[in-house]
N, C-alpha and C positions, 0 to 999 in steps of 0.2 A: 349605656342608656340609664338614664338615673330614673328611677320609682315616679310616676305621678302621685301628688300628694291627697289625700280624697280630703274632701271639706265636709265638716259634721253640720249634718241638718239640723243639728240642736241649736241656737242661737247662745253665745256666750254669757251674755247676762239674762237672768229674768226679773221683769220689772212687771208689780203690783197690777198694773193694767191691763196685762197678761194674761191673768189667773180669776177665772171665772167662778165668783161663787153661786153655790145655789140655796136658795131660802125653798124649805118645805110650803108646798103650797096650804098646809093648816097651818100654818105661821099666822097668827091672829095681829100683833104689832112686832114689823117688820124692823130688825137691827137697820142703822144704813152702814154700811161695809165699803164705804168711800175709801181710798180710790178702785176700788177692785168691781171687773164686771159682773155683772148678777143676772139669771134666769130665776125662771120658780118651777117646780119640778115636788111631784113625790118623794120623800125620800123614806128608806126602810125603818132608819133609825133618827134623831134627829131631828134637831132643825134648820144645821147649817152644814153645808158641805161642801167641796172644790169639785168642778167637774172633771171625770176621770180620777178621781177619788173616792167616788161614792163610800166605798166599802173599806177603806183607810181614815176617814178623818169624818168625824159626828160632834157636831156642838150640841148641847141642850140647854136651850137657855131659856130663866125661868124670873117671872117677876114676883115680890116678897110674896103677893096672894096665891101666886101659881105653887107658889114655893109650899108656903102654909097647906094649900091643898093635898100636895103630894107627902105633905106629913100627914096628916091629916087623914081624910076622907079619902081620897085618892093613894093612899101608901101598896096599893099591894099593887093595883097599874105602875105605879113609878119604878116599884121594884124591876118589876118585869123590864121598865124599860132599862135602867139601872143594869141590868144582866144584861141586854142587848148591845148598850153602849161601851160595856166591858170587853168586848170581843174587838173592836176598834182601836187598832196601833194609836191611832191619834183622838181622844174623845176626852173632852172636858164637860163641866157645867158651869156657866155663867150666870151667875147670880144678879138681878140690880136691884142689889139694899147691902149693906154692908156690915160685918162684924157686930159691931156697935147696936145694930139695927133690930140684931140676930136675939143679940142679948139684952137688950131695952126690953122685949118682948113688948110694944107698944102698937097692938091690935084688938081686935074682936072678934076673935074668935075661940075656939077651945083647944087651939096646939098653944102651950108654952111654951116658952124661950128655951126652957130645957130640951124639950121635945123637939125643936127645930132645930139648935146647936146640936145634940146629939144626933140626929139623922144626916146631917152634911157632915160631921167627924165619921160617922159609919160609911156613908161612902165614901169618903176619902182614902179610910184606912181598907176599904174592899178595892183599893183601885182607881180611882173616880177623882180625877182632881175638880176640884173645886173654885172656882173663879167670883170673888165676891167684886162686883164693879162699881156699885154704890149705887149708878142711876142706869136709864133707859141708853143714853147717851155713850156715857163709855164702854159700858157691855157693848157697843157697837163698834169701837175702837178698838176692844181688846179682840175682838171675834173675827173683827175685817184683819186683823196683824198677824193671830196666831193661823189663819186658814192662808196666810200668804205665806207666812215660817215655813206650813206642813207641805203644802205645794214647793214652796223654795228647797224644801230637804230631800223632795220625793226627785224631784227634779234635775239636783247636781248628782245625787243615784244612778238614775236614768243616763245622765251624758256621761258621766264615768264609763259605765258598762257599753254606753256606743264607743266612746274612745276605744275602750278595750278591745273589744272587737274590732275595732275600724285597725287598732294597732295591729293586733293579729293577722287581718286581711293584707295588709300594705306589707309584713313582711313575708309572706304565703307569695306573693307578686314579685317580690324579689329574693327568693330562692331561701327562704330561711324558712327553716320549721321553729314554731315559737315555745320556746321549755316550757314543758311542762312539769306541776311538780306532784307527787303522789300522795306528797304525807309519810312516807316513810322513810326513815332517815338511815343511813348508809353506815 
């Protein structure tokens, strides 16, 4: 009698339209995260996440004024969030103004150019990648791609570990105990 084969409930491929993002509902102007599906929800940290991720993948994305603010006036709130965000395998910040923008220093307000380059090198170098997108537009490209990436990696994890098991049980069914190994070497 040969082994029935079990079939993995994980579907072979995952594609983009799949993978439900969630925009924090203080989300003031909303990325578009095309193709990917979207709810709006609370989130703890953040303001973009993959559902069933909440607590693995945190986007914080910030426009140059947002930006300017959390140098600024707002620095010791950002910190905090800044620390919150760091505990998240998956957590960037998307910037929309870019390098140039950084160091132009062509605002009105009382953060310099120094002051804002040096706060986004400070958190980069604490951990904190940094995603500068230049406009509204692509921070919405880069955000809708890396939150499908973080889902796509959590994902082929996931059906790994059911194979694995699934392989274990299929030979448990046909009379084979599956080695184990200890770590200890002989």
């Amino acid at each position: 009698m040969t082994p029935r084969r079990r079939r993995f409930p994980i579907p072979a491929k995952l594609r983009p339209e799949q993978v439900t993002a969630i925009i924090d509902s203080r989300e003031q102007t909303p990325l578009d995260l095309t193709p990917l599906q979207v709810v709006t929800a609370t989130l703890p940290t953040g303001d973009y996440s993959v559902q069933g991720l909440e607590h693995v993948v945190a986007i914080e994305r910030k426009s140059l004024g947002d930006l300017l603010a959390c140098v600024g006036r707002e620095r010791a709130r950002f910190d905090r969030e800044v620390q919150r965000l760091l505990a998240y395998p998956v957590r960037v910040l998307i910037v929309e103004a870019s390098w140039r923008n950084i160091e132009a220093g062509d605002w009105r307000t009382q953060v310099t150019a120094q002051a804002a380059l040096g706060s986004l090198l400070g958190w980069m170098a604490a951990g904190l990648p940094v995603v500068m997108a230049g406009d509204h537009q692509r921070a919405g490209r880069y955000a809708s791609r890396l939150l499908f990436i973080a889902a796509r990696r959590r994902w082929r994890e996931v059906r790994a570990l059911v194979q694995a098991i699934a392989g274990d049980a299929h030979a448990l069914e046909a009379g084979h105990t599956p080695e184990r190994h200890t770590g200890n070497a002989a």
